[in-house]
C-alpha positions as CSV (number, residue, x, y, z in Angstrom):
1,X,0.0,0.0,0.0
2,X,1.3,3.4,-0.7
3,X,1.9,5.9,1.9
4,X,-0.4,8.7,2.7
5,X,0.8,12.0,0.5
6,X,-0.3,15.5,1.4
7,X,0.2,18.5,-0.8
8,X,1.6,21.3,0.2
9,X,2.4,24.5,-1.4
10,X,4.6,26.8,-0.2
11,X,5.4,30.8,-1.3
12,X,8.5,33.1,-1.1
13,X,9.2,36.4,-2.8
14,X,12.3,36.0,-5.3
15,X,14.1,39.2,-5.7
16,X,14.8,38.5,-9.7
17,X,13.4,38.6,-13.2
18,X,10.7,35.7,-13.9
19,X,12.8,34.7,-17.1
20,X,16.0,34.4,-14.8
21,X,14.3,32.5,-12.4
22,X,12.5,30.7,-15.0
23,X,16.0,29.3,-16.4
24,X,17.1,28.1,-12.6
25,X,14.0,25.9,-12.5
26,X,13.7,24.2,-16.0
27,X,17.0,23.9,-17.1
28,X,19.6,21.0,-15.8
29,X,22.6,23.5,-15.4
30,X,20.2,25.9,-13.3
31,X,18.5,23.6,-11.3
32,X,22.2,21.3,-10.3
33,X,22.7,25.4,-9.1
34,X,20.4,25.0,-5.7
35,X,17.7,22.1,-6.4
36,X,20.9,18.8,-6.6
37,X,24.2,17.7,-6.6
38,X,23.8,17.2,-10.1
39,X,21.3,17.1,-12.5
40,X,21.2,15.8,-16.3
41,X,18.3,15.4,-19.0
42,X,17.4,13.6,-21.5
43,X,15.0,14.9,-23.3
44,X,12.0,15.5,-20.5
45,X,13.7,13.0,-18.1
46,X,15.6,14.9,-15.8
47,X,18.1,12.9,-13.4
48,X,18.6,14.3,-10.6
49,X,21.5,13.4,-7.8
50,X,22.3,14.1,-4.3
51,X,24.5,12.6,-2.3
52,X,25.3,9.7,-5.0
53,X,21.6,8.8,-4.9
54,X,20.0,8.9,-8.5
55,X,16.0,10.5,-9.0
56,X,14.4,10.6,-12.3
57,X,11.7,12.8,-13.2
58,X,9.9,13.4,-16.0
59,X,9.4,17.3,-16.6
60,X,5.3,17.2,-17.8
61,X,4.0,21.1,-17.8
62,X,6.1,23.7,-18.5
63,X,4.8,27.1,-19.6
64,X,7.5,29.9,-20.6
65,X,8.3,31.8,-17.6
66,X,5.4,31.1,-16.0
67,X,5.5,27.5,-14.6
68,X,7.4,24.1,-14.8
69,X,6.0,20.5,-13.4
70,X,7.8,17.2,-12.4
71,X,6.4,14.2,-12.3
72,X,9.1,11.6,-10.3
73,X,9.1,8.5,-12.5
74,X,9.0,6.1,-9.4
75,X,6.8,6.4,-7.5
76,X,3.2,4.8,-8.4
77,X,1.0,7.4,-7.4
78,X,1.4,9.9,-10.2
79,X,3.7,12.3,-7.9
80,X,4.8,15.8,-9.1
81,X,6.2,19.0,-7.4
82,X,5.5,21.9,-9.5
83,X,7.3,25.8,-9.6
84,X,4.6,28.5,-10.3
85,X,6.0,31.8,-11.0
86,X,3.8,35.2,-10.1
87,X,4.7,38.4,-11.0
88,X,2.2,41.0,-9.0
89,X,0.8,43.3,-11.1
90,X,0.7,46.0,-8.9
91,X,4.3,46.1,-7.2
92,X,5.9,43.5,-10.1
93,X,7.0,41.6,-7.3
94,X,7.7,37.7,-8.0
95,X,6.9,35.0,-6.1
96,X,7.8,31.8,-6.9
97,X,5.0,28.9,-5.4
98,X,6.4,25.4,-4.8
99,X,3.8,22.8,-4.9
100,X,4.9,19.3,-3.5
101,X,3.4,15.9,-2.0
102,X,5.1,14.8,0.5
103,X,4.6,12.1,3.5
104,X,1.7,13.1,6.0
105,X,4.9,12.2,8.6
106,X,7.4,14.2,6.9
107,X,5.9,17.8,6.3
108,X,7.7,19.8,9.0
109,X,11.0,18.0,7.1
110,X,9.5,18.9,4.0
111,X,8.8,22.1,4.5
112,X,12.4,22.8,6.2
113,X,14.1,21.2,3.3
114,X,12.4,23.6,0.5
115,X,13.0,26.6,3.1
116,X,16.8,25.8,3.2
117,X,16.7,25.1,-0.6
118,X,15.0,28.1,-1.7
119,X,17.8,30.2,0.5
120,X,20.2,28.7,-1.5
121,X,18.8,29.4,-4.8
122,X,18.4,33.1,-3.6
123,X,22.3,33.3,-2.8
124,X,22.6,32.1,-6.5
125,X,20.4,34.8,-7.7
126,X,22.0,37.5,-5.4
127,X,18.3,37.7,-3.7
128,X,18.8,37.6,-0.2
């Protein structure tokens, strides 16, 4: 039986351009910048690595500076983890909105994880 999975979605202002950010979250070379150790593709199969362990995913949606969607090619329950980009029409600030689905016993880690990710993709950015 598969584990219980519970969405979450989580929101941070990025201080950057939606293209440039855009680039960090589709592209192998941007995303090995904060999101892995490494990370190849083949065509919509991305591999991703950390610490020597080896995750494919299979990049499913992907709208130009707007949005990109993974689906892991794993697990059995269709799982993805999505980036939305928003740019506020008002101020033009962007917000990037991470949309996951994780364990029901793992969200605080989960949550954590992305938190201490997303810092690290703002020091590659310059957005802290």
């Amino acid at each position: 039986m598969a584990e219980q999975k519970k969405k979450i979605e989580l929101e941070y202002l990025i201080n950057t351009s939606p293209v440039i950010l855009y680039i960090r979250l589709s592209t192998p070379s941007g995303l090995a910048e904060w999101f892995a150790d490494k990370v190849t593709a083949d065509g919509k199969v991305f591999t991703f690595v950390w610490s020597g362990v080896e995750e494919k995913a299979e990049q499913i949606l992907r709208k130009e500076n707007k949005l990109v969607r993974y689906q892991w090619i794993e697990e059995e329950d269709n799982i993805w983890f999505e980036f939305q980009i928003n740019v506020d029409e008002l101020t033009g600030d962007v917000a990037l909105l991470v949309t996951d689905h994780v364990d029901i016993e793992e969200v605080s880690d989960s949550i954590d994880l992305w938190d201490k990710q997303i810092d690290v993709l703002k020091r590659c950015l310059g957005s802290l």
